[in-house]
N, C-alpha and C positions, 0 to 999 in steps of 0.2 A: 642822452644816454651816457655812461658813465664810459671813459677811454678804458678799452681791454689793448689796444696795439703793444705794451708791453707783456703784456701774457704770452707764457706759449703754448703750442698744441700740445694737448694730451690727450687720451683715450677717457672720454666722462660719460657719467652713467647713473642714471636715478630710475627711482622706481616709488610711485605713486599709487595711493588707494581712495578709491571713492565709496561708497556707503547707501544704499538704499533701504527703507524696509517700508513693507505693506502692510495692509491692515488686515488681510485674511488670508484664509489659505486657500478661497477658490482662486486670489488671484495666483496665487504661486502652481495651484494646476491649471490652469492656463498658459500661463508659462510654461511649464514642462509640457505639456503636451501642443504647443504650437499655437494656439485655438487664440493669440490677444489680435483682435479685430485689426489692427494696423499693420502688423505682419512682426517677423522675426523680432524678438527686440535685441538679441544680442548680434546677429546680423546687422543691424541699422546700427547700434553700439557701436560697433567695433569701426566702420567706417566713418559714422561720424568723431570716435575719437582721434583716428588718422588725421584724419581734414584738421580737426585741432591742435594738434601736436605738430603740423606742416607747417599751419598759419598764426603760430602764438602770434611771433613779431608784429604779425598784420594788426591784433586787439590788442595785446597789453603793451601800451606805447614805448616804455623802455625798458622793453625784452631788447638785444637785438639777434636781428633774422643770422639763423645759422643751418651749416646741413643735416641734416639729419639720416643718422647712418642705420639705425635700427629699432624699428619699436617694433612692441608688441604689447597686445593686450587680452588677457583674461578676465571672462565673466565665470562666477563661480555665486549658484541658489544655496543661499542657507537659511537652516528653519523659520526666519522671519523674513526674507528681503534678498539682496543683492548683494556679492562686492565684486567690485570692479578693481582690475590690479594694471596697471601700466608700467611698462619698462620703455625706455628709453637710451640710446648709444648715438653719442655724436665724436670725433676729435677736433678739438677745437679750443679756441682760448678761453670759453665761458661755458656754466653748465649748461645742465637741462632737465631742473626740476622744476623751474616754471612749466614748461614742454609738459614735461609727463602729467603735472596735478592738473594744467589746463585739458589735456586729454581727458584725462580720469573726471573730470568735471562736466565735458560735453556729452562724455559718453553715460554717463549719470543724469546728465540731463534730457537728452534724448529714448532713454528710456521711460523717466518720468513722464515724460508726452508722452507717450506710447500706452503708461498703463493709466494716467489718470481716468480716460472714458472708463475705464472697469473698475476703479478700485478709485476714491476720491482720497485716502487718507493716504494714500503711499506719500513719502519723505523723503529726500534725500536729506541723511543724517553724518556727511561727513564727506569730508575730502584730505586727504594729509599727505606728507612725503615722508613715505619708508627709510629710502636708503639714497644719495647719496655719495661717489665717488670721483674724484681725477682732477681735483682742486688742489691748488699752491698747499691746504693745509695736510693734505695724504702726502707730500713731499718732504715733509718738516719735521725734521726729527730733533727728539731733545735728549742735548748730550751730556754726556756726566756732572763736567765741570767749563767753567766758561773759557771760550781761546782768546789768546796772546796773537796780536798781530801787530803787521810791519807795513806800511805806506811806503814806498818810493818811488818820487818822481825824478825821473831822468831827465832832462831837461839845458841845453848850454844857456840858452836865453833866462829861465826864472834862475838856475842857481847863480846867474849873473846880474840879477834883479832886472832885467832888461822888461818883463813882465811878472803881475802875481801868477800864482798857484792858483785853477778852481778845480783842474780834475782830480789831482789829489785830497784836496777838500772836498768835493763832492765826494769820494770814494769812502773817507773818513765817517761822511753826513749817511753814507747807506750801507754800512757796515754797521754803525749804531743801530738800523732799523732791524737785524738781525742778532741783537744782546754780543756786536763785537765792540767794545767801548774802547775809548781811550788807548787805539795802536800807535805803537814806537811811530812818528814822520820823519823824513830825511828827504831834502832836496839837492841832489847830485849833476856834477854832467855825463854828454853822454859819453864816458870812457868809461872799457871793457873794464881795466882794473878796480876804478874805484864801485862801479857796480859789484863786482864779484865780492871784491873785496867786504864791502857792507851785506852783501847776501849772505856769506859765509860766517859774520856773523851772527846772525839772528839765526842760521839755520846750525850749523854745526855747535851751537853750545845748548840743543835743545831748550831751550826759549819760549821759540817763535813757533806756532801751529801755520800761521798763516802768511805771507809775503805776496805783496801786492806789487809789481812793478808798474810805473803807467810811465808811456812814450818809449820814445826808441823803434818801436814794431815796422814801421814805415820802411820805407824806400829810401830816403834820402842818404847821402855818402856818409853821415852824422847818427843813424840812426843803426847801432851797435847792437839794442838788447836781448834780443835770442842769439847773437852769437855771443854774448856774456852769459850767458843762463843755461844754454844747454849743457855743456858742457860739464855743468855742475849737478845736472841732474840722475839722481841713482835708478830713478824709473820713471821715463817720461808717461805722460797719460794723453797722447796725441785728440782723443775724441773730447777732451774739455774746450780746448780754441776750435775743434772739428762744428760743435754747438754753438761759442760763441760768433765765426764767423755764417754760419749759417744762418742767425739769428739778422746777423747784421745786414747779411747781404739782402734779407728783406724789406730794409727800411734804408739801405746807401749802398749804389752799386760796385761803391770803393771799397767794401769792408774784403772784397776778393786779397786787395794787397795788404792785408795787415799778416805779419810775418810770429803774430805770438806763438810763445810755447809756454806748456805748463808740465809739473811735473816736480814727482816727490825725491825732495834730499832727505834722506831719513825720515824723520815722521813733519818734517814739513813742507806742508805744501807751496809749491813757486807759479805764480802766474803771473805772468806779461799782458798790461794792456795797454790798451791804444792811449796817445798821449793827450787826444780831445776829450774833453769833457764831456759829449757827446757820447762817443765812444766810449770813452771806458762805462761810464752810465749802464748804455745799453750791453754792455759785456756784463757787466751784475745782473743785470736783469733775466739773459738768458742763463747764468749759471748759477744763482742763489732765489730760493734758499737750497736746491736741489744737491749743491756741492758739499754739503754739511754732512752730507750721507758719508763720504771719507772720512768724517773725522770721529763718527759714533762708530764705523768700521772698525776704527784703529783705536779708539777707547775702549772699544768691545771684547778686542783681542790680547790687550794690554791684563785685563781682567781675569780674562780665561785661566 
């Protein structure tokens, strides 16, 4: 099965159609008036599409098993045949339109058993997915013109060459994956002034849309960077690190002490991340592409 651990929860939701027709219309009054020899068939439908939409995981090998918060299904006679409608609601890292169309499928099928002894030509002619929602790409919004951004790693040991750089190269490697290309990098130590000093930069001569801090967040007597960074901020946005430490704290119990802050100096935005590679990693992943939404915000109002 394909890794979802970097996804996060969202509220996802499809909605699935299946397809029957018969071949006469004694079968369809029998249907309407009760009378098909093996009993209800949208009764039987409807719980065998539940059982399906429970148990995708169990048949289609790389589904994977998730909860399922809410379905429902509609049978609806029209002048030829059947359709069957499914809706489906999970939160969760992955959808559930396999879920729904495997429902809409069994419940499609299950009727077919039911009407073949009366009607040998009935069909089922179709199964598809309608709709669709709570995926990375409803998050993804595209903005007027492309952003300017800033890398800096804080660091006493790399800007002393004592080690390479990878979180800030990594950081560089998945900002690319979101059309941020080619940001200003700077490797610094960990002192308040030359931090500030290079933030104020890139943020005060409007420049820079984006400033990336990584390390510093920590505990240790060395690790300065949110008391370098708040201070310069004109409006903190506390629920950015609120996401990314929650994120964290479900894959390392440490991520409780990471001390980032994030938060807009004019129209640029400042974030603090952890100085592993690791870390900061997973600090993108809980925040983009979702963070992008500030900045079609602030393009949108620029416009106005």
């Amino acid at each position: 099965m394909n890794n979802i651990t970097h996804k996060i929860y969202t509220l996802r939701q499809a909605i699935a159609q299946a397809t029957l027709q018969v071949s006469n219309t004694q079968t369809l009054l029998a249907i309407q008036e009760n009378k098909v020899p093996k009993g209800n068939i949208f009764e039987f439908a409807r719980a065998a599409g539940l059982l399906a939409i429970k148990n995708t995981s169990n048949v289609i090998p790389d589904c994977h098993p998730l909860p399922i918060e809410y379905a429902h299904i509609q049978t609806q006679l029209t002048p030829d045949g059947i359709t069957i409608t499914v809706e489906v609601h999970t939160i969760y890292r992955t959808g559930v339109e396999v879920e729904a169309m495997h429902g809409a499928a069994i419940a499609a099928l299950t009727i077919y058993d039911m009407l073949k002894p009366i009607d040998k030509g009935v069909a089922i002619t179709g199964v598809k997915l309608l709709q669709k929602t709570g995926g990375k790409s409803d998050f993804t919004d595209t903005l007027a013109k492309p952003l300017t951004a800033a890398v800096i790693v804080c660091s006493d040991t790399v800007s002393k060459g004592k080690k390479p750089d990878t979180a800030g190269k990594s950081i560089i490697d998945r900002l690319a994956t979101f059309g941020i290309n080619q940001p200003a990098y700077h490797v610094i130590p960990d002192e308040v002034a030359a931090i500030q000093e290079l933030v104020l930069q890139h943020a005060d001569n409007h420049a820079t849309d984006l400033v990336l801090l990584t390390g510093g967040t920590g505990l240790s007597p060395r690790d300065v960077t949110p008391e370098a960074i708040t201070p310069l901020l004109h409006r903190p946005i506390p629920g950015i690190m609120e996401a990314a430490r929650q994120y964290g704290q479900n894959r390392m119990p440490y991520a409780m002490l990471s001390r980032g802050v994030a938060g807009l100096r004019g129209n640029t935005l400042i974030i603090t991340l952890p100085g592993s590679t690791r870390g900061a990693q997973e600090t993108l992943d809980a925040l983009f592409p979702y963070l992008l939404h500030i900045f079609k915000v602030a393009q949108g109002a620029r416009h106005d």
